[in-house]
C-alpha positions in Angstrom: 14.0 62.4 14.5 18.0 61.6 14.2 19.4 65.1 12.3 21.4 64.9 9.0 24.7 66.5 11.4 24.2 62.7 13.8 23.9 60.5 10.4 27.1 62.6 9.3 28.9 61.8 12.4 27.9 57.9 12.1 28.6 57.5 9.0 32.0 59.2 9.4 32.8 57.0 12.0 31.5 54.0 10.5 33.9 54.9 7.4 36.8 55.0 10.0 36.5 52.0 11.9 36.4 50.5 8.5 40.1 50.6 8.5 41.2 50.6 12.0 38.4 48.0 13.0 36.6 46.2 10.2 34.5 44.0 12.8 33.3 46.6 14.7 32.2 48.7 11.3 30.5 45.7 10.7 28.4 45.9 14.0 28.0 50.2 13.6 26.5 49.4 10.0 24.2 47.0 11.2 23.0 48.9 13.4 22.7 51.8 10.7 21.1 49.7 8.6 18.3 48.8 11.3 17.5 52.3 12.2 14.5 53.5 10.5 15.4 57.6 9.8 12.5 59.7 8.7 11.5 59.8 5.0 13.1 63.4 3.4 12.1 65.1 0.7 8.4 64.8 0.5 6.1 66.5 -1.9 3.6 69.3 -0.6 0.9 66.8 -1.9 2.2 64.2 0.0 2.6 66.4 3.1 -1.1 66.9 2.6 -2.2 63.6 2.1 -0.2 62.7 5.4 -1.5 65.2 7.9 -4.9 64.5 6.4 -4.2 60.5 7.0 -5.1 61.2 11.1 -8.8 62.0 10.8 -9.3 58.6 8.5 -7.5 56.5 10.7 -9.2 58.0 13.5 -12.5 56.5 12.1 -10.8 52.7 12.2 -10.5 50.2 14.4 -7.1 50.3 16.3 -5.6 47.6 18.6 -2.2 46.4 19.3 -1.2 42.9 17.8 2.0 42.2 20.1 5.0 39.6 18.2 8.4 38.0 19.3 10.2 41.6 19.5 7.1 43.8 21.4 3.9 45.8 19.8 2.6 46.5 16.2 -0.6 48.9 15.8 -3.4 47.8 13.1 -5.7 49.3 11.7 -9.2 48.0 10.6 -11.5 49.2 8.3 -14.2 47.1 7.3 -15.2 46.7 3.6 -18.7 47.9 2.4 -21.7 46.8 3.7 -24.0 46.8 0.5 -21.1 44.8 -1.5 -20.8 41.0 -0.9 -17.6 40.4 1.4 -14.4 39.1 -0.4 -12.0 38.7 2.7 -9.1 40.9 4.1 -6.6 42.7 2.6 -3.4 43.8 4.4 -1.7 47.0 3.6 2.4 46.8 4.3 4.2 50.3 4.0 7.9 50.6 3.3 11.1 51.1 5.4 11.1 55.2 6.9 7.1 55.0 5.9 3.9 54.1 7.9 0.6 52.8 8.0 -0.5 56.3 7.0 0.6 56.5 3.4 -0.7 53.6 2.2 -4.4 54.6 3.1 -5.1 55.8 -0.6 -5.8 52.1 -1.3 -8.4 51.8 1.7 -11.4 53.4 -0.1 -10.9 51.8 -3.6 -10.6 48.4 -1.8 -13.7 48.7 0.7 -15.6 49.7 -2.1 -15.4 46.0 -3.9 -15.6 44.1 -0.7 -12.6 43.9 1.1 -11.8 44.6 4.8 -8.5 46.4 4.8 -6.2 46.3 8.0 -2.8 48.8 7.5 -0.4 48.8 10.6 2.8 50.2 11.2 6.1 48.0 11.0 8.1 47.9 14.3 9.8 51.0 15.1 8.1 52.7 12.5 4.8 54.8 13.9 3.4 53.9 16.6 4.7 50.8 17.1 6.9 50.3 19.3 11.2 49.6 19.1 13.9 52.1 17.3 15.9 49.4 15.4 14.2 46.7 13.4 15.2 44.3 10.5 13.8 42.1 7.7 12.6 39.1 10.1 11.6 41.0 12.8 9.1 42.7 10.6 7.9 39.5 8.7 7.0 38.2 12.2 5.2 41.1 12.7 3.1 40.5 9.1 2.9 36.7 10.5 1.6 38.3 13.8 -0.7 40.7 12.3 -2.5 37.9 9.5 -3.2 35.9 12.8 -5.2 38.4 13.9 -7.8 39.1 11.1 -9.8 36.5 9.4 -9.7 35.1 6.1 -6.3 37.0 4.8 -7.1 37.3 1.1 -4.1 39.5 -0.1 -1.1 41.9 0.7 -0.4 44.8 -0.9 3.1 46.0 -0.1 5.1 48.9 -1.1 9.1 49.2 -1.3 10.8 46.9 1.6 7.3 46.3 2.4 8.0 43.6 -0.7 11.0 40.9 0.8 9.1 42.2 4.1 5.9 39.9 2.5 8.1 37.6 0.6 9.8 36.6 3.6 6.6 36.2 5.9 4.6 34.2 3.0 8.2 31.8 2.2 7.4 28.3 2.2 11.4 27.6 3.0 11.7 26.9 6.6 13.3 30.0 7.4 10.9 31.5 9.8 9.6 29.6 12.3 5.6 30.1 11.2 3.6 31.5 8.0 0.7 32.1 6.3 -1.1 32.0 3.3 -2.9 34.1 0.6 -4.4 33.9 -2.6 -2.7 37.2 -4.1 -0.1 40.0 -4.2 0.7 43.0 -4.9 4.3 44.8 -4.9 4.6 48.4 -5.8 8.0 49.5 -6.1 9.4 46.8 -4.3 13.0 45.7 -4.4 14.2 41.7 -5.8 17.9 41.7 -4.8 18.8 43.2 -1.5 22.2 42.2 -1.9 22.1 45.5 -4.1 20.7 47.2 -1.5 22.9 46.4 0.8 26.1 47.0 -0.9 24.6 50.0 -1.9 24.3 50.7 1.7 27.5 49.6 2.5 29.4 52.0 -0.3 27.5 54.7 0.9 28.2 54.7 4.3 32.3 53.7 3.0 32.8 50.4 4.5 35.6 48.6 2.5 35.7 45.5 1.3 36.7 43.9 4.7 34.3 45.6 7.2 31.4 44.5 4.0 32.1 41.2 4.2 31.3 41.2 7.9 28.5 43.3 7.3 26.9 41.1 4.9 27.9 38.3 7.5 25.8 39.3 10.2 22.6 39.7 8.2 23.6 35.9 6.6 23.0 34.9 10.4 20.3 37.1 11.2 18.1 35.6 8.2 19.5 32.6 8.2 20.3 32.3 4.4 23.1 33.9 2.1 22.5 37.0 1.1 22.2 36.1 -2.5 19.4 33.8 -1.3 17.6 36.6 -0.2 15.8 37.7 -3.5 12.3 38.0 -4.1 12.2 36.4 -7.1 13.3 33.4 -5.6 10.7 33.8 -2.3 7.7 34.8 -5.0 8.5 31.6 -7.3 8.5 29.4 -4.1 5.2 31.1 -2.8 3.8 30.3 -6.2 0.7 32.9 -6.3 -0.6 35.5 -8.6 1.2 38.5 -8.4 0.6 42.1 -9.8 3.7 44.4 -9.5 4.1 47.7 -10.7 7.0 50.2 -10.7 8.1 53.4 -12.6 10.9 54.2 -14.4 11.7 57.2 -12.7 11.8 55.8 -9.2 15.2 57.3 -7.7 14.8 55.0 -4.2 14.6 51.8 -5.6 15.5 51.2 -9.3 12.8 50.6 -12.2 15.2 47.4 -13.2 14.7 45.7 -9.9 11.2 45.9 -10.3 12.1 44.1 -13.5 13.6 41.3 -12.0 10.0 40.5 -11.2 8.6 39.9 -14.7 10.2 36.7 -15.1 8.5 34.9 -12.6 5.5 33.1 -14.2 2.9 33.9 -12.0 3.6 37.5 -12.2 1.9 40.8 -14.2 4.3 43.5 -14.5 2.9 46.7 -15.1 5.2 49.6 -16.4 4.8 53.2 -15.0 6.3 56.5 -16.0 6.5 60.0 -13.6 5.1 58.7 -10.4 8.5 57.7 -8.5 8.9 56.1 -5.6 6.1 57.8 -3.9 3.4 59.5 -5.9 2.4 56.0 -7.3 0.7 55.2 -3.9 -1.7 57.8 -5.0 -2.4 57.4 -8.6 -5.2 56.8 -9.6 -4.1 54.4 -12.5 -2.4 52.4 -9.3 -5.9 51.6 -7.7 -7.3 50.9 -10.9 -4.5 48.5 -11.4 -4.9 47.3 -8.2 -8.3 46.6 -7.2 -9.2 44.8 -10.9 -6.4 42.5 -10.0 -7.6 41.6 -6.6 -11.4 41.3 -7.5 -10.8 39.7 -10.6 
């Protein structure tokens, strides 16, 4: 676990070589960007939930599903045995998270038929890496939908949203993809040039050591960065879509899940005091959630 004093430092120095050496700020916050630190500021429910997480995925089916940049681990647990089967659904956590916190939609899901594989991004959990970035983890998704049969739908939460968006984009931006009938996004961000010029104010890159920033992850995905919105992904992927957000969310803003509602193959459900984490428990979430998939 990277200490808040080590961030400090990086940042500091990132902030630094902003002036002396925009280029090389450019490279430092890349490499920021890519390092996945360990989610802060989590509730004593939620540190429940988690530590109770290892005795269910203990009674899965594991297995390594390797892709272009090394090893992801699944999970499998199959779907009820007295209700008809329906297909798979694949769980995708968000950026700092894993597999773990997303297994309050397993049960709800099995119950109505589904088979439900979670696994843990790379360099997240037990998978293996300690930097990642947007394509290598849609090439994971890509590598992890290979796996399991008959992929009916992705429910993703927070970056786990472009992460689908990217994987399921029809533009030939990766070099494979995949297909499914529906999707889910729970707190999900649309425009990550936000997020990254969040990123980069925080961190205090000027405008210079920014624009090379924003440069490299033009060439990393292949696109502009104002290209790289889920609105325009989801419109191109053209399936139904359910997405829900609060207003309160303090990680990623109730207006980008917004963004969103435009789209016309999407329902956008409005939340209130569930944030950016509680709603992966709530039980008006799985409601939500498995009436839009079984319906």
């Amino acid at each position: 676990m990277e200490s808040s004093f080590a961030t400090g430092v990086a940042k500091s120095i990132v902030s630094t070589a902003s002036t002396l050496a925009p280029a090389l700020a450019a490279d430092l916050a890349f490499l920021l960007f890519c390092k996945p630190r360990a989610a802060a500021g989590l509730s004593d429910e939620q540190k429940s939930l988690a530590n109770s997480a290892g005795r269910m995925l203990a009674s899965a089916t594991a297995s390594r599903v390797r892709y272009s940049g090394g090893e992801v681990q699944t999970y499998l647990f199959r779907g009820s045995a007295t209700t008809p089967q329906r297909g798979t659904i694949i769980l995708v956590h968000g950026w700092t998270s894993e597999a773990r916190y997303m297994l309050g939609f397993v049960d709800p899901l099995r119950a109505i038929g589904f088979d439900v594989v979670c696994f843990d991004l790379p360099a997240h959990g037990k998978s293996t890496g300690h930097t990642t970035n947007f394509r290598q983890c849609a090439s994971a998704l890509q590598a992890v939908a290979s796996q399991f049969p008959a992929v009916y739908g992705i429910v993703a939460h927070s970056f786990g949203g472009p992460v689908t968006g990217l994987a399921l984009d029809i533009a030939p931006t990766m070099p494979s993809r995949f297909d499914v009938n529906k999707i889910v996004l729970i707190a999900a961000p649309n425009t990550s040039a936000d997020v990254v010029r969040n990123f980069g104010s925080a961190i205090g890159l000027n405008s210079k050591a920014q624009r090379g920033f924003e440069a490299v992850l033009e060439r990393l995905c292949d696109c502009p960065l104002e290209d790289f919105t889920g609105s325009k992904y989801f419109s191109r992927i053209n399936r139904p879509m359910l997405v829900l957000h609060s207003k309160d969310d303090r990680e990623v803003p109730y207006e980008q899940g917004l963004k969103y509602r435009a789209l016309p193959n999407c329902r956008f459900v409005p939340l209130k005091s569930l944030g950016h984490r509680d709603i992966l428990h709530a039980p008006k979430v799985m409601r939500a959630v498995t009436s839009f998939l079984s319906g």
